[in-house]
C-alpha positions as CSV (number, residue, x, y, z in Angstrom):
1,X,109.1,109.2,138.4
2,X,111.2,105.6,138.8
3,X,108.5,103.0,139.7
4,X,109.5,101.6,142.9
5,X,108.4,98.0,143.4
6,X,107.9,96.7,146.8
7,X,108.7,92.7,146.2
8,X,106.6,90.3,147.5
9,X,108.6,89.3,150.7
10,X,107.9,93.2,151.9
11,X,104.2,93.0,151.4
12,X,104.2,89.5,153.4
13,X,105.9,91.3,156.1
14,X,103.8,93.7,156.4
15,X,100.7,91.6,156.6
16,X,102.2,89.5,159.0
17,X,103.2,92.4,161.8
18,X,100.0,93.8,161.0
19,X,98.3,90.3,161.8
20,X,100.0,89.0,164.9
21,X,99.6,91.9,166.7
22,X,96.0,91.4,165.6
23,X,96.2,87.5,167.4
24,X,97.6,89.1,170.6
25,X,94.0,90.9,170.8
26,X,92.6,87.8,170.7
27,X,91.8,88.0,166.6
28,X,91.9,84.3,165.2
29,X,93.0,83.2,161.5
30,X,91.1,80.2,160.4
31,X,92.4,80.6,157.2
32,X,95.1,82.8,154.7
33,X,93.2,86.0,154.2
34,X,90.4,85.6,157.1
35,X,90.8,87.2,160.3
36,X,87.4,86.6,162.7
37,X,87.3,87.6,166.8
38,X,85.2,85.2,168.6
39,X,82.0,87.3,170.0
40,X,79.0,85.0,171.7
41,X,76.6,82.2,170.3
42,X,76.5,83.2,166.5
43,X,78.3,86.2,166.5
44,X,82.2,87.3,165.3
45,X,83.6,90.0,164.4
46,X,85.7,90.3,161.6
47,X,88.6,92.3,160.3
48,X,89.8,92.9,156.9
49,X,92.9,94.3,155.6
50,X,92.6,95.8,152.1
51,X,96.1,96.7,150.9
52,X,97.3,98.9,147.7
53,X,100.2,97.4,146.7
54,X,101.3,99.2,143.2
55,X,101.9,102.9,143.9
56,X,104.9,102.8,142.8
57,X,106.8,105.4,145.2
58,X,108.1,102.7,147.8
59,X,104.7,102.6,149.9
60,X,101.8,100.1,150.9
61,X,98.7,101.4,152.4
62,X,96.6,99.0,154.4
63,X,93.0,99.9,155.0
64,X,90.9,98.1,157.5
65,X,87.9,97.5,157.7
66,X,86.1,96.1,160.2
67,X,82.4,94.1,160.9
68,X,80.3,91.5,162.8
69,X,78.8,87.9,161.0
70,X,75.9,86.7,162.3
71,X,76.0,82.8,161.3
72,X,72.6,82.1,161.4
73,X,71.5,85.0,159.4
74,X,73.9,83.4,156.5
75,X,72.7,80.0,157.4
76,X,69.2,80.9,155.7
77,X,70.2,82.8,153.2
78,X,72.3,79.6,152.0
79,X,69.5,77.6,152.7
80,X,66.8,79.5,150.7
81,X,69.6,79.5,147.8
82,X,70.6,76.0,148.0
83,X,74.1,76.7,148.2
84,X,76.6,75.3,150.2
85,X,77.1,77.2,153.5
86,X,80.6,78.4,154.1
87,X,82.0,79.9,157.2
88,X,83.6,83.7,158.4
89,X,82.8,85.3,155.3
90,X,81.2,87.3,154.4
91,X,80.3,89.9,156.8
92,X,76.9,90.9,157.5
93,X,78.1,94.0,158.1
94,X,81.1,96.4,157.6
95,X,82.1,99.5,158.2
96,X,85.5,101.5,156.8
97,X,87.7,101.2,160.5
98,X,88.2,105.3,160.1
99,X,85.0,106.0,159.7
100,X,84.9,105.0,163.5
101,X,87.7,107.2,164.3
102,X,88.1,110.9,165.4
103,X,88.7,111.4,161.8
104,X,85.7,110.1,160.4
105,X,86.8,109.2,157.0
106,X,89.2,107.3,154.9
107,X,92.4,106.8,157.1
108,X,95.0,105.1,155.3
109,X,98.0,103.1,157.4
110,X,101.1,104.2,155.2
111,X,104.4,101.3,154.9
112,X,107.3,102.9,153.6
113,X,109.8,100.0,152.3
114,X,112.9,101.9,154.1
115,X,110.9,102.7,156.9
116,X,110.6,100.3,160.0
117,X,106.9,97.9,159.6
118,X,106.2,97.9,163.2
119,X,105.7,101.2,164.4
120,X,102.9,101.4,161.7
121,X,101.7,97.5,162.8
122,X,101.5,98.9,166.4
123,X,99.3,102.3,164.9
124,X,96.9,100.3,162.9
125,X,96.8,97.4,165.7
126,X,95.7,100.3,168.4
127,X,92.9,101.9,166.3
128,X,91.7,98.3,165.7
129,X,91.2,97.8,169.6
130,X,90.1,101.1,170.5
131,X,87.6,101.8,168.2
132,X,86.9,98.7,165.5
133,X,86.8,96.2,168.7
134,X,84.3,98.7,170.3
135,X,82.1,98.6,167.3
136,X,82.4,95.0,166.7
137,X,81.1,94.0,170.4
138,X,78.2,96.7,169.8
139,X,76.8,95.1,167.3
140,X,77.1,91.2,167.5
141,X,73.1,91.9,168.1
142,X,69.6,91.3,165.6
143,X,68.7,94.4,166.7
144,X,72.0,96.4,165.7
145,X,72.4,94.6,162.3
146,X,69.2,95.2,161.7
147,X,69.8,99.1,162.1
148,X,73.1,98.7,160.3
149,X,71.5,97.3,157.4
150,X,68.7,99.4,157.2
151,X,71.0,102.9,157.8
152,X,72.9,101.6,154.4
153,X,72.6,103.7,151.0
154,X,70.3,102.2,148.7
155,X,72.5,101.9,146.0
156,X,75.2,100.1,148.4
157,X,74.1,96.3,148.7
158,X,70.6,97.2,147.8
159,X,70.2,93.5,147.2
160,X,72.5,91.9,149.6
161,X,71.2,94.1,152.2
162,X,67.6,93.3,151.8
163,X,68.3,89.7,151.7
164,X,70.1,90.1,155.5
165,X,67.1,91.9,156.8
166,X,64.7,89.5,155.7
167,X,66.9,86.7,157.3
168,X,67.3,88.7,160.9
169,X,63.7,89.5,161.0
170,X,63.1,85.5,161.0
171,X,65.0,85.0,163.4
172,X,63.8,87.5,165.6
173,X,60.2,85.8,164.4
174,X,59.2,89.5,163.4
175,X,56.7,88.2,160.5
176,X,54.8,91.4,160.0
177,X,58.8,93.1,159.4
178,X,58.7,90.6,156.6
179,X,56.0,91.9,154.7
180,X,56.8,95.4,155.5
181,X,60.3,94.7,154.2
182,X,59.5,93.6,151.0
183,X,56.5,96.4,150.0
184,X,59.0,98.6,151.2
185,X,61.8,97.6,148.6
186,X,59.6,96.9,146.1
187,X,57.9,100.0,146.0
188,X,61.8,102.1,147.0
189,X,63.0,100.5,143.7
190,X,60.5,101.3,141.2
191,X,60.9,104.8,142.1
192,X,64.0,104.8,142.2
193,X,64.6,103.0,139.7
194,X,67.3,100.3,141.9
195,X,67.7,96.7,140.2
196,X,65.4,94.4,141.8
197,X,65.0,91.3,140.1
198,X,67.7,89.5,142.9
199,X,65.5,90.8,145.5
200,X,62.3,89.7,144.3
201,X,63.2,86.6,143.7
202,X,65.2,85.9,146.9
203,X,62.3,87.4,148.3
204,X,59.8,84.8,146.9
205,X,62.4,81.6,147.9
206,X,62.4,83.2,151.0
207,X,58.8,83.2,151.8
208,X,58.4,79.7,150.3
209,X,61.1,78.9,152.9
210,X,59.9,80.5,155.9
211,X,56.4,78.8,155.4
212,X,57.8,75.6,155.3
213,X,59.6,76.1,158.4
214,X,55.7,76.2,160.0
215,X,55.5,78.6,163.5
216,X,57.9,76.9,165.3
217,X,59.9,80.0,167.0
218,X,63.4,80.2,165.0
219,X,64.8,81.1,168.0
220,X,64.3,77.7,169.2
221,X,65.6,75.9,166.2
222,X,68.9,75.0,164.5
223,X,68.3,76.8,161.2
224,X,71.6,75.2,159.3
C-alpha cells in the first residue's frame, strides 16, 4: 500500500473546523492546543482533541476527550509541591467522549483528505454538546470529582488520582476522608503491589501542609 501523507495545511484545517464550531458552543481557547468552557466559581470544562495523524491511507481520526478542572484542587497540589501553578491544564478528570455515547466505547471521528472537513466537524461538534457538555456540567462539583476519582482503575493515575482526592477532601474540610484516604492506599498498594512512593510522599507534604493551614474552613480561604 502507497503511504498517503496528509500535509500539514490538511491537519490545520481540520483542527480548525473542528475548533470553531467548538467556540460557537461557547468553548474558549486561551491558548494553541487548550480548549476550556467556562463552568462556575472554580470549575471548567475542558475538551481535548487527540488526533492520529500517520495512517497512511489519506485519513485523520480525531478522538475527544472530554473533563472538568477544578482550580483550587490544583492550586494545593502546586502548593504542597512548590511548583509554579499553571492554568486549564490539566484536567482533574477525563473521560473518553464515546464512552458517554450510545456506543459506549472508543468512537473515532474519521477525515478523509478528498472528503469534505465539515460534515465530520459538524458530527464530532454535536456529540460534544449532547453528551460531553452534559457530563462536563454534571460534574463541575467536590462531590462528583470525588466519585470520578475514586471509580478510576488502580493502575490508571493511581498516584495522580490519590493526590486529587486528598486535595478535594480539604476543601470540602472532610479531615477524617484524609486519613481514611491515605490507610486506604497505603494498604491497596502493598497488596497489590501499585508504586507508591509518589503517594507517600505527596501524602506526607500534604499533611505538613494542611496543618499549617490551622482550622480555618478552606472553604473560606483563597488557597492559591
Amino acid at each position: 500500500m502507497v503511504f498517503v501523507s496528509l500535509g500539514k495545511e490538511f491537519i490545520k484545517e481540520v483542527v480548525e473546523q473542528c475548533v470553531s464550531r467548538l467556540i460557537v458552543l461557547g468553548v474558549r481557547r486561551p491558548r494553541k492546543g487548550c480548549l476550556t468552557w467556562p463552568l462556575h466559581e472554580d470549575f471548567h470544562g475542558w475538551i481535548g482533541l487527540n488526533t492520529e495523524t500517520h495512517r497512511g491511507d489519506g485519513t485523520m481520526i480525531v478522538n475527544p476527550n472530554v473533563g472538568v478542572r477544578c482550580d483550587r484542587i490544583h492550586q494545593i497540589i502546586t502548593a504542597v509541591d512548590g511548583r509554579k501553578y499553571t492554568t486549564y491544564e490539566p484536567p482533574t478528570i477525563i473521560r473518553g467522549l464515546g464512552y458517554l455515547m450510545p456506543q459506549h466505547t472508543y468512537v473515532p471521528f474519521i477525515f478523509h483528505k478528498k472528503s469534505p472537513i465539515e460534515s465530520v466537524a459538524d458530527e464530532l461538534c454535536a456529540a460534544v454538546e449532547q453528551y460531553g457538555m452534559p457530563y462536563m456540567r454534571a460534574k463541575a462539583n467536590l462531590e462528583a470529582i470525588i466519585k470520578g476519582l475514586d471509580c478510576l482503575p488502580r493502575q490508571a493515575g493511581w498516584e495522580e488520582s490519590g493526590e486529587r482526592l486528598l486535595s478535594a477532601y480539604y476543601l470540602l474540610g472532610d479531615r477524617d476522608a484524609i486519613g481514611r484516604l491515605i490507610h486506604q492506599r497505603s494498604e491497596e498498594g502493598k497488596k497489590k503491589r501499585v508504586s507508591l512512593e509518589r503517594f507517600i510522599k505527596f501524602s506526607e507534604r500534604f499533611l505538613k501542609y494542611v496543618n499549617q493551614q490551622g482550622h480555618e474552613s478552606p472553604k473560606n480561604r483563597d488557597t492559591a
